[in-house]
Phi, psi and omega in degrees: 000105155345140189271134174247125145258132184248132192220144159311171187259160165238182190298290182338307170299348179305319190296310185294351166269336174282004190266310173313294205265000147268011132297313167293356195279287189294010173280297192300113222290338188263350210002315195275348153321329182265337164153151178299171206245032173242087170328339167275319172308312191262000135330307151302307176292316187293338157302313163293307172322289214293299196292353190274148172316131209064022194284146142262114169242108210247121154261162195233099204247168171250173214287348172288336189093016188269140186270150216229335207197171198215158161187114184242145191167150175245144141282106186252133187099140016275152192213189189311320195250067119203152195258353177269085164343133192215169162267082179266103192274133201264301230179115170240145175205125173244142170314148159307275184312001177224024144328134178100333227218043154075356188323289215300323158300332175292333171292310172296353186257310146279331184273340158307327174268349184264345182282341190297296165355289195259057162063010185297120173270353232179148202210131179232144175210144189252110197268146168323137159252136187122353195269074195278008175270347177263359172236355167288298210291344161303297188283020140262001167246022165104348187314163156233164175283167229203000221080271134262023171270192158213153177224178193171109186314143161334267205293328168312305176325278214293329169288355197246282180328334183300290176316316171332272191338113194287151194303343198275312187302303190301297184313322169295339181261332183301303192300328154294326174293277220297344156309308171321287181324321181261340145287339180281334189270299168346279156354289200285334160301321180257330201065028178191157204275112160308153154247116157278123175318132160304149172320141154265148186286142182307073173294116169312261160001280187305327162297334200276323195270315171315318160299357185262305166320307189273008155311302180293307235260312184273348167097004242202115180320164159293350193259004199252347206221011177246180189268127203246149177205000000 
């Protein structure tokens, strides 16, 4: 699995999401559902967007600095009807090439802490209709439906991403972080990384000679000190 970074968007980044996000027009059976087909308009609106109060706009780049993904979504709340913050994700889109390959969790994994941030119980989404590959993938991370929406509690979400992550990786990164962790404690004890010898393997003979030795030492056969199992 490819290295993903996931970031707030900056102004710069606007021409490549609009690029991004005229890819996704044409993957979609509705396309004008999806945003117009003049890339500077929609430049604009994602500008307009990125500034509105609560927006989130998140990207997703691979180890090249190449934008990989997408993410749009508000915070909404507290307001006259509800005293709770919530999380509405407008739109996730990842390139066809990097498909597969953790971009759309990484992006929900983020945009899940920042709704924990701002104190959000509940997580909404509205999937594109006609976009079934953006409504698979909400009800494979548990939304249910919702009116025209799809919801899901905050902390159910963020357990279902935990879980995304295949059990080989998570075990392989626990196991380096504690390497790490123990080589640093070394360190601050010692000032410096221990090396431990490896074991040497074990010559049947040379043990057969040692029991003989303390055998002699003790005054005793030798056949007397050894072990039957």
């Amino acid at each position: 699995m490819l290295p993903t970074r996931v970031r707030q968007a900056e102004p710069d980044d606007i021409p490549g999401l609009a690029a991004l996000t005229l890819a996704g027009r044409r993957e979609s059976q509705v396309s004008n559902q999806v945003c117009a087909a003049d890339p500077e308009v929609i430049g604009r609106q994602l500008s307009a967007y990125a500034g509105a109060p609560g927006a989130v706009v998140l990207v997703a780049e691979d180890d090249a600095g190449q934008i990989s993904g997408l993410l749009l979504a508000r915070v909404v709340g507290p307001n006259p009807f509800t005293d709770e913050p919530s999380l509405v994700v407008e739109a996730v889109y990842v390139a066809a090439a990097a498909r597969r390959r953790g971009v759309g969790h990484a992006l929900m994994s983020s945009a899940a802490e920042l709704a924990h941030e701002a104190g959000a119980v509940d997580v909404y989404a509205a999937p594109i209709p006609g976009a079934r590959g953006m409504q698979r993938f909400f009800v494979q991370l548990g939304f249910t439906p919702a009116a025209s929406h799809r919801t899901i509690p905050l902390a159910a979400l963020r357990r279902r991403l935990v879980d995304a992550v295949p059990s080989r990786r998570r075990s392989v990164h626990r196991g380096l972080e504690d390497l790490i962790a123990r080589r640093r404690q070394s360190r601050l004890a010692t000032g410096e990384i221990p090396v431990v010898a490896p074991a040497e393997p074990q010559d049947p003979s040379a043990d057969k000679m040692r029991q003989v030795n303390r055998a002699v030492h003790s005054r005793r056969p030798w056949e007397s000190s050894t072990t039957i199992s």
